[in-house]
N, C-alpha and C positions, 0 to 999 in steps of 0.2 A: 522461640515458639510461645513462653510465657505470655509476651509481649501481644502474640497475636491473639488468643486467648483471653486476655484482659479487653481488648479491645472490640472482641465478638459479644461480649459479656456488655462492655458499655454500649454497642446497639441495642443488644435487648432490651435494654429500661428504657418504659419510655420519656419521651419528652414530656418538661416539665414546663415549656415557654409556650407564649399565643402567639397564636395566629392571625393573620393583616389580609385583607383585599385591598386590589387595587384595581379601580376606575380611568381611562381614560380617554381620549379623543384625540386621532391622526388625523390632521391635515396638510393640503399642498398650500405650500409655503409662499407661492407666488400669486393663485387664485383663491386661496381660502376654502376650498372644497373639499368634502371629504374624501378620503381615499379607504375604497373597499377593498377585500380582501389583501389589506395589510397584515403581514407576518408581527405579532408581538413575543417576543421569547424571551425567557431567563434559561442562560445556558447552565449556572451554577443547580439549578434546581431541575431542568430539563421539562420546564414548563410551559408552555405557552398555548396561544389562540391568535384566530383573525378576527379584524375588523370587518362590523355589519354594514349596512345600507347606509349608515348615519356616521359612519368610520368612529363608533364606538368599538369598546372591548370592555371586558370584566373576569379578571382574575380573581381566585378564591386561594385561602388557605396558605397564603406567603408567610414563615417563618421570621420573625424578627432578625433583623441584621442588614448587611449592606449588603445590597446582589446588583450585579452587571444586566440590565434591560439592551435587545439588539429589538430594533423594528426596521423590517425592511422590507422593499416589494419591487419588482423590476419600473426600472426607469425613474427610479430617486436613490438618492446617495444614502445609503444603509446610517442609521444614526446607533451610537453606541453610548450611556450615561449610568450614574451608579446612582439607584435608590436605596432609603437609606428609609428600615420600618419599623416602627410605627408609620404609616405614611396615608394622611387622611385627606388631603388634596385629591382635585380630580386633576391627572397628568395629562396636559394638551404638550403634545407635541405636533410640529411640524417639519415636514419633508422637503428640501430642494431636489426638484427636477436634475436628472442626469441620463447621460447615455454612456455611463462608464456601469459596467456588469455589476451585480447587486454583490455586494461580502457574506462570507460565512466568517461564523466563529470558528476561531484555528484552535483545536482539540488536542494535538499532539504537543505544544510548548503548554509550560504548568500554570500562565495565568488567564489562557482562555480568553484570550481577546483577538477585535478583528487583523486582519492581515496588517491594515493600513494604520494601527495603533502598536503591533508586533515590532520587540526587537531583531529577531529570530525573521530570516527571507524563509519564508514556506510556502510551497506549491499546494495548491488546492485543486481538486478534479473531480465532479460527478463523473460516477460511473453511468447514469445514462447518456450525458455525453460522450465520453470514450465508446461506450457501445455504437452510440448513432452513427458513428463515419466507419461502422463496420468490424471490430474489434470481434472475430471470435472467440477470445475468452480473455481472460483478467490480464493475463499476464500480458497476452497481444496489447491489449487496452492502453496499458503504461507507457508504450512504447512513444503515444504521442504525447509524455508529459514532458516540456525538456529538460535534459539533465541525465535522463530517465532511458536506460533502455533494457534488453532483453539479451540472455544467452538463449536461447534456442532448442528445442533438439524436435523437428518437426512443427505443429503447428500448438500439442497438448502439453508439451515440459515447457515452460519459460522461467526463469531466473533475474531478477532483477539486478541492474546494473545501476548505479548512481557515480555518475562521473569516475567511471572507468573504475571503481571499485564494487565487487560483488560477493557471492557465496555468504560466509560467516562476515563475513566486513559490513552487510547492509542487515540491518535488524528489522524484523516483519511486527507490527501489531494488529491484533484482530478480535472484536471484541469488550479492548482495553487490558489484552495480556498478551505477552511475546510469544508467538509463534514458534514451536519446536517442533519437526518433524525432518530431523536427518536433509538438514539445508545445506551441509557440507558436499555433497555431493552432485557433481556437475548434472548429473543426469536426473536430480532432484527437484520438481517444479514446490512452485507455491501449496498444492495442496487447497486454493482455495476459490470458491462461484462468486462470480458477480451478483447472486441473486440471494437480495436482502443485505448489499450493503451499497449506501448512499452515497458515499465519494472518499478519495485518496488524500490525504496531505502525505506530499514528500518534505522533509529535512536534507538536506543535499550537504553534506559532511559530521565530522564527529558531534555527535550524540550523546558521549556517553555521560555526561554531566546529567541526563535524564533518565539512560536507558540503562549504563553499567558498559559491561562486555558486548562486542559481535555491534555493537552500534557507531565503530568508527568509519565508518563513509557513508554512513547516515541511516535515515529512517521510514519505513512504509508505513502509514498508520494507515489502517482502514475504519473507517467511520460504518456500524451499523446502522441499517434506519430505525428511526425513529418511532417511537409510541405513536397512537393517533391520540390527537387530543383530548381534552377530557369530556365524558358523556358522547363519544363518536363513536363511529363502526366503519371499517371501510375494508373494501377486497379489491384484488385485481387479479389479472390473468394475462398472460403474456406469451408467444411464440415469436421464433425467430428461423427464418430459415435461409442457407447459405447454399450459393448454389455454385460454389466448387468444390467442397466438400460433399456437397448432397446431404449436407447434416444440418439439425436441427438442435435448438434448444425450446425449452418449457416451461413455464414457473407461475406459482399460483400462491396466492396469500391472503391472506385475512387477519386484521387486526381491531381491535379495541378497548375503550377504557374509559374507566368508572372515575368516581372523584378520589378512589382508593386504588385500585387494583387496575391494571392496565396486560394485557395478552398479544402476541403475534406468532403466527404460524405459518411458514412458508416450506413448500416443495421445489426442486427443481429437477429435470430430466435433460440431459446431452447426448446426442451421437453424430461422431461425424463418419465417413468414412476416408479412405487415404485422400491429401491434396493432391490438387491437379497444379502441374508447371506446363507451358504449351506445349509441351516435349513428351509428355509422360506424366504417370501420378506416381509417389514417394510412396513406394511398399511402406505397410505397417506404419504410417502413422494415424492411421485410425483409431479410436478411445469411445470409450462410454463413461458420462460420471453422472452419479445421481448426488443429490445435495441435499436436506432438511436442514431447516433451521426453527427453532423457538425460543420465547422469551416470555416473562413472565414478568410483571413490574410491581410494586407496592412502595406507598408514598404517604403518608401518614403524620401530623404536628409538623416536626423536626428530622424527620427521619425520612430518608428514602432509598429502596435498593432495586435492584432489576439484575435475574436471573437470565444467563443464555446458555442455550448446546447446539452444538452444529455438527452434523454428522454428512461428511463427506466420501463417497468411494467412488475409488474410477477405476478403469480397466483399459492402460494403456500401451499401444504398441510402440514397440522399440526399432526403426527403421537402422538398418544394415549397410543394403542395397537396393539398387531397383530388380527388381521380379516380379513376382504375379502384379498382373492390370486386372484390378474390378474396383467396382463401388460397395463392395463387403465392408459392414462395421465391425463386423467381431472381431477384436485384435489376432493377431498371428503370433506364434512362438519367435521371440523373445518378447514378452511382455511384462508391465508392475501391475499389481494389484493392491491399491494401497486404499487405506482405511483410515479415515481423520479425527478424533472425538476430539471436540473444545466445548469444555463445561466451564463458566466464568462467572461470577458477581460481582458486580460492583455495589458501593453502600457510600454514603454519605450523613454522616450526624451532622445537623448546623448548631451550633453556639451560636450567643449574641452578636458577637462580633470574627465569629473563627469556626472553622470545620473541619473537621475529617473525614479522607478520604480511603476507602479499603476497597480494593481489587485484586479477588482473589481465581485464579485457574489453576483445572486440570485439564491435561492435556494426554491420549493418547492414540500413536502414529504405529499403525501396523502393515509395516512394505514388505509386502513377497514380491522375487521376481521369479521366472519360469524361463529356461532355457532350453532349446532343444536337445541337446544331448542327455536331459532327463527325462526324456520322454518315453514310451517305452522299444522296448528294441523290438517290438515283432513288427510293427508298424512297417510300411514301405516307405521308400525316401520322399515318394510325390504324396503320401499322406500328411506329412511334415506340415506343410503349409493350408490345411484344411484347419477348418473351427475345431478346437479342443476344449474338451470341458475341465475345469482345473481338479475337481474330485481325482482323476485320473492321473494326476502330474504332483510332483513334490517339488516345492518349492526350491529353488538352487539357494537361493538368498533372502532369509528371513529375519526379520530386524523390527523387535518389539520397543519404542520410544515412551515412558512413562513421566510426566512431568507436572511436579507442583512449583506454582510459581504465586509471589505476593509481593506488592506494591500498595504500603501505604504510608500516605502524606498529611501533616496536618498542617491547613492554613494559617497561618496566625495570623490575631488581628492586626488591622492595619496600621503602622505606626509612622503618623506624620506623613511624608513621602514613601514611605518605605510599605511595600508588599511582597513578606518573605514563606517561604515553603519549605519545611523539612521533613526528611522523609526514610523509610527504609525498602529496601528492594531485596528482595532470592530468589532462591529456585532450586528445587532437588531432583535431579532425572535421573533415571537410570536407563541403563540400554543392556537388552538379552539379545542373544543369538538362538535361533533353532531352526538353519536351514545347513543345508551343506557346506555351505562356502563362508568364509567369515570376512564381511568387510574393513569393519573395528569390533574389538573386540568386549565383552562384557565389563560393562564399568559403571561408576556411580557420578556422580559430578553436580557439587553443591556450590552455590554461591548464595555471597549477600553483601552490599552494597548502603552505604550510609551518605546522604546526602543534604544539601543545604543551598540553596538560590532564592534570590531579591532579584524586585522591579522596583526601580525610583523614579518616580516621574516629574520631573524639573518643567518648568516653563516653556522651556526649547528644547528637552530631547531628555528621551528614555534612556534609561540604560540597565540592562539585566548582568547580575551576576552570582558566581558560585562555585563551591567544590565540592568532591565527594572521594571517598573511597572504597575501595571493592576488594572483596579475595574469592578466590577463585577454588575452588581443593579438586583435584580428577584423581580415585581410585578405580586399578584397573585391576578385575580381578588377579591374575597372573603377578600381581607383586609392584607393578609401575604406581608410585604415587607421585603427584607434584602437585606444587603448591605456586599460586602466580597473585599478585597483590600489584596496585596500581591508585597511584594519587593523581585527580584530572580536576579540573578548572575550568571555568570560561566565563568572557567577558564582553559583554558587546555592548554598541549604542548607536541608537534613531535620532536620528534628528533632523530638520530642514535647514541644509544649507544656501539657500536660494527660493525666492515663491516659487512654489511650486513644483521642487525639487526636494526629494526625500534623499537622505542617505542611512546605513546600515553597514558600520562595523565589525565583526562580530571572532572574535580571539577565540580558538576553544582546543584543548586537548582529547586528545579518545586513544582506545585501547582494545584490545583485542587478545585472548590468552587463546593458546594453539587448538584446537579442537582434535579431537583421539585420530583422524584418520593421520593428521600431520607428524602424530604423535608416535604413530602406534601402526601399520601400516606395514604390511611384509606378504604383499602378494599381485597376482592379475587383476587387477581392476577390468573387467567387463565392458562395462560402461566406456571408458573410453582407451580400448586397447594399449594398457599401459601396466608393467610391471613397476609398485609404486613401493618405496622403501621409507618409514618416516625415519625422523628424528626427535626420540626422546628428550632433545639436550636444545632444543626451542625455545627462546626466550618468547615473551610477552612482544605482538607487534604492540606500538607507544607514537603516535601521530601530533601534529601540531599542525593546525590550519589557521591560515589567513581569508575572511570572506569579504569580500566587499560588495556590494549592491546597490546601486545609483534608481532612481527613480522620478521620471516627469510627466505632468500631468494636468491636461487640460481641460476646457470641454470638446476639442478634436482631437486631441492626441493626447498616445503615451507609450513613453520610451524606456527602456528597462537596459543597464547593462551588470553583468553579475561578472565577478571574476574571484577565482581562489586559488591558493598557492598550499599545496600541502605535503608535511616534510612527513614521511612513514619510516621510521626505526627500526630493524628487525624486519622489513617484509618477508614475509614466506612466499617462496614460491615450485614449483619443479622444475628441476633441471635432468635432462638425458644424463647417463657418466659415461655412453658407450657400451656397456656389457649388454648384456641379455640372457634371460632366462625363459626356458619352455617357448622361445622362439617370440617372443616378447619384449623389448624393449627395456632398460631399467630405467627409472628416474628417482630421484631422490628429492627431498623436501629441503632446504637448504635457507639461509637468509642472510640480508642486504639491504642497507640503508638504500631508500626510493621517494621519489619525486613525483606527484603529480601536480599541472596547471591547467590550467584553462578557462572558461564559464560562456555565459549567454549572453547576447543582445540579441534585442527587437523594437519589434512599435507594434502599434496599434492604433491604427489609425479608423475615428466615425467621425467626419465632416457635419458640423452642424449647417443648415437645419437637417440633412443624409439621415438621420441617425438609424436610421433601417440598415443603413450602407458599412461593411465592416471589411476591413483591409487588415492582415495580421503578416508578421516576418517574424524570424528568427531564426536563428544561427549558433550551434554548439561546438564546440571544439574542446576535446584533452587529448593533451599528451604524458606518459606514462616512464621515468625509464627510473632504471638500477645509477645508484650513485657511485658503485662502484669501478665496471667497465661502462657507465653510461650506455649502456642497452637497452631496449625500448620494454616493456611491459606487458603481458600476453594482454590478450581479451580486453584492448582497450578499441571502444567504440569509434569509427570514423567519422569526420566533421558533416555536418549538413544543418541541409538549410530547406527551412520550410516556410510556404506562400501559400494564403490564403484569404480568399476572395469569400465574405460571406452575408447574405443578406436576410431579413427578418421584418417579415407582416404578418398583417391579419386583413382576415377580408371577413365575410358576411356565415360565409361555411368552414374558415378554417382558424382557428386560433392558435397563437403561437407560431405559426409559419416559422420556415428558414429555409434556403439551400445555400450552400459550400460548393465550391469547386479549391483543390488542394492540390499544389505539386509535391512532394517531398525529393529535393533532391541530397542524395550522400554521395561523397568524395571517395576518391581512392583511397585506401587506407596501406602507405608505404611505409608504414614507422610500427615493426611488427619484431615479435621477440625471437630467440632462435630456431625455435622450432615453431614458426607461426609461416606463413606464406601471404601475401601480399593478395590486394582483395578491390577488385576494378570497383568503381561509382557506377551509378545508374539514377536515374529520375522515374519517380510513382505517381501518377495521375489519379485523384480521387473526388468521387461526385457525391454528391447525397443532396437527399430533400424532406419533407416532412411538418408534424401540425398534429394539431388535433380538432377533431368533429367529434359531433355530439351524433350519438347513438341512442336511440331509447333513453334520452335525457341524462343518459351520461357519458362520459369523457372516451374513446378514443385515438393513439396515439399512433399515431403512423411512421416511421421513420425506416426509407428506402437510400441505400447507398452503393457505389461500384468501386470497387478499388483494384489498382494495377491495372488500370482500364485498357492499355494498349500489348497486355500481358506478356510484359518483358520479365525474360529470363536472367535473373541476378543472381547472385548469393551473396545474402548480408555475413559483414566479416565477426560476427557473434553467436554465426549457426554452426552447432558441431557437426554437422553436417557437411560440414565443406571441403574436409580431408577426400571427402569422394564425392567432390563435385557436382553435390546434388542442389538443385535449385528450390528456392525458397518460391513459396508461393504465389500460382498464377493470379488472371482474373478471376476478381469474387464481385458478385452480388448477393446483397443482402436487404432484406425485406421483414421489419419489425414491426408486431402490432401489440398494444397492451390497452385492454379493456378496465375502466377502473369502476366496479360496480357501488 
């Protein structure tokens, strides 16, 4: 803590170096013309602006040192170069023409560079696109990243799955700090709105050379949006409405910023009520969640930090069985009522040549559930199922999560080829009980984590490397203490073996120490009718993966294939042993050396001169089993294959145009664990269209889509739902508009 301490101390003083402007002019590379409303950004510094009429720009107040410049704009190849300030030139750059999708900076690997420069294969995804083709809510959204899928439990819990590993195995960031809110827990969603944050990078395997614990089958980062630029103001307002749920969402914001001080404020509101399948709608999975968020930024010589808190609560229902039909939002008994605080900053000192980076969270996650049999006993049994007001009810399960977490790294200058990062990471939580039922029990659980990675950049190919260590300590009130320690590594390399063929490497170990319910566990779990006993005497899971990632790329096509082989040590899992208690099932926590392979291919096919014209494929596959009797692996998602058709104009009223047409089809999934059941294929038809028009001289965004158009009755083999044959959701339409004032 000294450490952190000394460090808070050296932002406070201020900077003692000057300050650079920089001047200069985008042009197309082929005609010499300007190009307007060019994006100029430094991601290091979280700066930038558009190009005017005359495709100038003008930056103020650049910090001496070398920083990464990205200028990019749809339909030119994103350009990435490192200025180096003092820097008194006026910087003309030039753009080549492309019809391959514009790059972002990838935020989740530690040297912030674009994709197509990354050692590191990461998925990148606006969240306004996963919305547009219909997604109702975040977790939905992911579904179409591949790699990427969901455990289920109606349409408001999702759980992310990254190539067939999920729970504690997949690490959430949000903010720029790790997500804690009792993610152990099958019937435990994300906790988090799509509104006010800008887009996903997936890491699709072991992480923890970055993240520590809980990041061995990889990583969600979510990207919040962004400041508005400097001396700007901007708002918008948005509704959505979904019409088999009959629900709706809201979201409203305002942002702006000074040459110092920079502000954003956003609201959001949801209610759905139960889905409709053509059969029936799914008792109690109806939810309410309201969402804030703000931020507050200051930027100053050499220094810059940006405060955020995000306050999330939802009220959701827990489906059973099917019973009462209506379109009622108010959840029904059994219900969560869970509460999200994420308080975060981030801060940056720049040095001449080097910087520091500090990001610091709290976090606090407060889950009641309600269950019928607390309710009170005068009540009739057909009252049961009427709207309750919680004042009235005691919680059956209450589970207060408290969590400080710190992540900080200093860049060092750069030496010769080499750009390397070291760094420290922790985190101190604790967990109280104060409801009836205890799921884990009260305990404390610190860590912290020492780390070290290089990027060397050769002539012909990158290469990242590094290692780190971590200890883990979990005191349980009641007397259980352990202690789990872990050395991890990783090694990878880019480089073009062939024109116009990329390849990527990438060696990495990861680790995962048992989390308390594994741990600690001696009762009915609820949630998914199971009498669960842990085991104290858990070793540390301990992984080693193989990734490889192929790449080609033209000006019509491009082809992708991804494949990774990975060895897990120690997996934990549950197993039935036959007995039963209180008419309940037992199962035990147990572990076994396991195997997972698989990965992606696709294309991507724009025919030039088409370039409107967009053809997409791709195809996932894992398989999952025990190395011991070779037994397959619960909750491992089935193969499929998705096709789409999509196309992009503008005319005279509509800018930005596009529609899609999308089949998604998934496989039978027969390679299922012992107590899993096997899970028929189906095909999903999906439409959408969309643009924006000018309203009262500002923007407009329209975006209309149908999915499960011929509303076939399936059950995806990742819905916990499926023990009672309930079907996943029918046709939906959905109808988006955001006004950007």
């Amino acid at each position: 803590m000294k450490i952190i301490f000394s460090v808070l101390l050296l932002i406070a003083m201020p900077s003692l170096y000057s300050q650079n402007n920089l001047n200069g002019v985008i042009t197309d590379k082929t005609t010499n013309e300007a190009i307007i409303f060019a994006n100029v950004y430094f991601p290091q510094l979280e700066k930038g602006t558009t190009t005017d009429e005359n495709g100038s720009f003008s930056l103020t107040n650049i910090p001496t040192g070398t920083y990464k410049i990205v200028v990019s704009i749809i339909g030119y190849e994103t350009l990435s170069q490192n200025i180096t300030f003092p820097y008194t030139d006026i910087l003309n750059v030039q753009l080549n023409p492309s019809a391959i999708e514009m790059e972002e900076v990838i935020v989740s690997t530690p040297f912030h560079k674009l994709q197509s420069e990354n050692v590191m294969k990461v998925e990148q995804e606006k969240i306004s696109d996963l919305k547009s083709k219909g997604a109702v809510t975040l977790a939905d959204g992911l579904s179409n990243i591949a790699g990427v899928e969901t455990v289920t439990t109606g349409v408001s819990i999702g759980k992310p799955v990254i190539r067939g590993l999920s729970s504690n195995r997949v690490l959430v960031y949000t903010q720029g700090v790790r997500l804690e809110n009792q993610q152990f827990g099958d019937e435990h969603g994300l906790g988090l709105n799509d509104a006010g944050i800008e887009s996903v990078e997936v890491i699709k395997g072991p992480a923890s050379l970055l993240y520590g614990s809980d990041a061995l089958g990889g990583v969600l980062y979510f990207n919040p949006e962004r400041f508005a630029q400097n001396n700007t103001s901007s708002g918008d307002i948005s509704a959505n409405y979904y019409s088999n749920t009959q629900g709706y969402n809201t979201n409203a914001g305002f942002k702006s910023s000074g040459e110092k001080f920079k502000y954003i404020f956003r609201g959001s509101l949801a209610e759905h009520s139960d889905y409709k399948t053509n059969s029936y709608r799914v008792t109690n999975t109806r939810f309410r969640e309201q969402d804030f968020k703000a931020a507050l930024g200051y930027q100053v010589n050499n220094f810059k930090t940006e405060l955020r808190y995000n306050l999330n609560s939802s009220k959701l229902g827990i489906p059973e069985e099917i019973g009462e039909q209506s379109t009622n939002r108010a959840p029904l008994l059994p219900y969560q009522n869970i509460t999200n605080h994420i308080l975060s900053s981030k801060s940056t000192v720049f040095f001449n040549n080097s910087s520091l980076d500090i990001n610091l969270g709290l976090l606090y996650n407060d889950r009641k559930e309600f269950e019928e049999e607390h309710h009170h006993d005068d009540e009739d049994e057909e009252d049961e199922h009427e709207e309750h007001e919680e004042e009235t009810l005691d919680a059956a399960l209450h589970m207060k999560l408290k969590t400080f977490n710190y992540d900080i790294k200093y860049n060092l200058p750069k030496l010769g080829k080499f750009e390397t990062i070291v760094g420290v990471q922790g985190m101190s939580q604790n967990n109280a009980n104060y409801g009836e039922e205890e799921l884990i029990p009260d305990a404390t659980t610190n860590d912290i984590g020492i780390l070290a990675t290089s990027h060397i950049h050769f002539e012909k190919a990158d290469i990242q490397l590094g290692a780190r260590f971590d200890n883990r300590t979990i005191s349980v009130v009641d007397g259980l203490n352990k202690k789990f320690n872990s050395f991890n590594g990783a090694i990878g390399v880019k480089t073009n073996i062939a024109n116009q063929i990329t390849a990527r490497l990438n060696l990495a170990s990861g680790f995962r120490a048992p989390n308390l319910a594994e741990l600690t566990s001696d009762g009915t779990h609820e949630g998914t009718n199971r009498y669960e006993i842990g085991n104290p005497n858990l070793n540390n899971e301990q992984n080693f993966q193989i990734d490889l990632a192929l790449e080609y790329k033209n000006e019509h096509l491009e082809l992708f294939a991804n494949g990774f082989y990975n060895i897990v040590n120690d997996y934990i899992f549950l197993s039935p042993n036959g007995d039963v208690i209180d008419d309940t099932d037992v199962y035990l926590y147990l572990q076994d050396d396991a195997k997972l392979y698989g990965g992606e291919i696709g294309f991507h096919l724009h025919p030039h001169p088409l370039d409107w014209l967009h053809f997409e494929s791709s195809f996932e596959t894992v398989t999952g089993k025990q190395n011991n009797n070779d037994s397959y692996l619960p909750l491992i998602p089935a193969n499929s294959l998705n096709n789409t058709v999509r196309v992009e104009y503008n005319t005279k009223w509509l800018d930005k145009g596009y529609a899609f047409i999308k089949l998604n089809s998934t496989f039978k999934q027969n390679n299922v664990s012992g107590f899993e059941t096997t899970t028929s294929g189906y095909d999903l038809l999906s439409v959408g269209f969309g643009g924006i028009v000018k309203l009262f001289d500002n923007e407009l965004s329209i975006a209309i889509s149908g999915s499960n158009l011929t509303d076939k009755e399936y059950i995806n083999h990742l819905s916990r739902l499926k023990p009672e044959g309930i079907y996943n959701m029918g046709r939906n339409f959905n109808i988006g508009l955001t006004y950007t004032l």
